[in-house]
N, C-alpha and C positions, 0 to 999 in steps of 0.2 A: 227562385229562392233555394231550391233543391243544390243549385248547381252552386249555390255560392259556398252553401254549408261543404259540399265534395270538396272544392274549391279550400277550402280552410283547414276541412282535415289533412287532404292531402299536403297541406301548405306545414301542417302540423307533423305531420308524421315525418317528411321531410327534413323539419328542423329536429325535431328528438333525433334523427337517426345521426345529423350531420355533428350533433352534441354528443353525440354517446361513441365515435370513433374520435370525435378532436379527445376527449378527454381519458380512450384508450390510450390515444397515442403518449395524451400526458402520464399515464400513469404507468406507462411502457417502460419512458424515458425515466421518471423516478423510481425503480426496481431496478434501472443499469445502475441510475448515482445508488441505490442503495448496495449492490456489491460492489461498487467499486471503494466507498466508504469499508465497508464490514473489511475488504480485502486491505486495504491502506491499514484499519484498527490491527487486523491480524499482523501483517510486517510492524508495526510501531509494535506489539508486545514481545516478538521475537527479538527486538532489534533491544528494550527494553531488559530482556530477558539475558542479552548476552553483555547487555551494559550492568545488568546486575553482577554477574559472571566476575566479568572486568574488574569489577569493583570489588570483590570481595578477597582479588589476586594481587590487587595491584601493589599489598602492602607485603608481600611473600618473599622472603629471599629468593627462590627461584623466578620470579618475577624482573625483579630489580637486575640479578644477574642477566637476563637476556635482554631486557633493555639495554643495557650498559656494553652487553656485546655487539648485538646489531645496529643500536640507532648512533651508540657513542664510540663504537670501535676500542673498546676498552677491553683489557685483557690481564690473567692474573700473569702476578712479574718473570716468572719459570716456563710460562707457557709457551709452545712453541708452535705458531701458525704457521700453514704450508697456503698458498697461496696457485690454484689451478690457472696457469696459460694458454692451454690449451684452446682457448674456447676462443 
């Protein structure tokens, strides 16, 4: 009888022990996902932050002029472009 009860504790201590690193490891594993979340939220408000930026430029004469020079190759009529070949 003695040896059963040993037999059960140790069967018990056993399984606590083998529950209490499975569920380390779980909560290991959720503290990565939660930096890497917090880190994902940090880039979206910076990124948030520079679309806010954008947006408050985007209606600015100097705005519109450098679009109009870089994306549209546009240029005022007197203006005289030099153009590097060098390269």
């Amino acid at each position: 009888m003695r040896k059963v009860k040993n037999i059960v504790v140790i069967a018990f201590i056993i399984y606590a022990m083998t529950t209490f690193i499975n569920q380390e490891k779980v909560l290991s594993s959720y503290k990565e996902q939660e930096a890497q979340v917090a880190s994902q939220i940090e880039d979206a408000k910076e990124y948030q932050e520079e679309l806010n930026i954008s947006k408050e430029n985007v209606n600015s004469l100097e705005y519109i002029e450098q679009i109009a020079r870089e994306k549209l190759n546009m240029y005022y009529p007197n203006e005289k472009i030099y153009v590097d070949n060098s390269k």
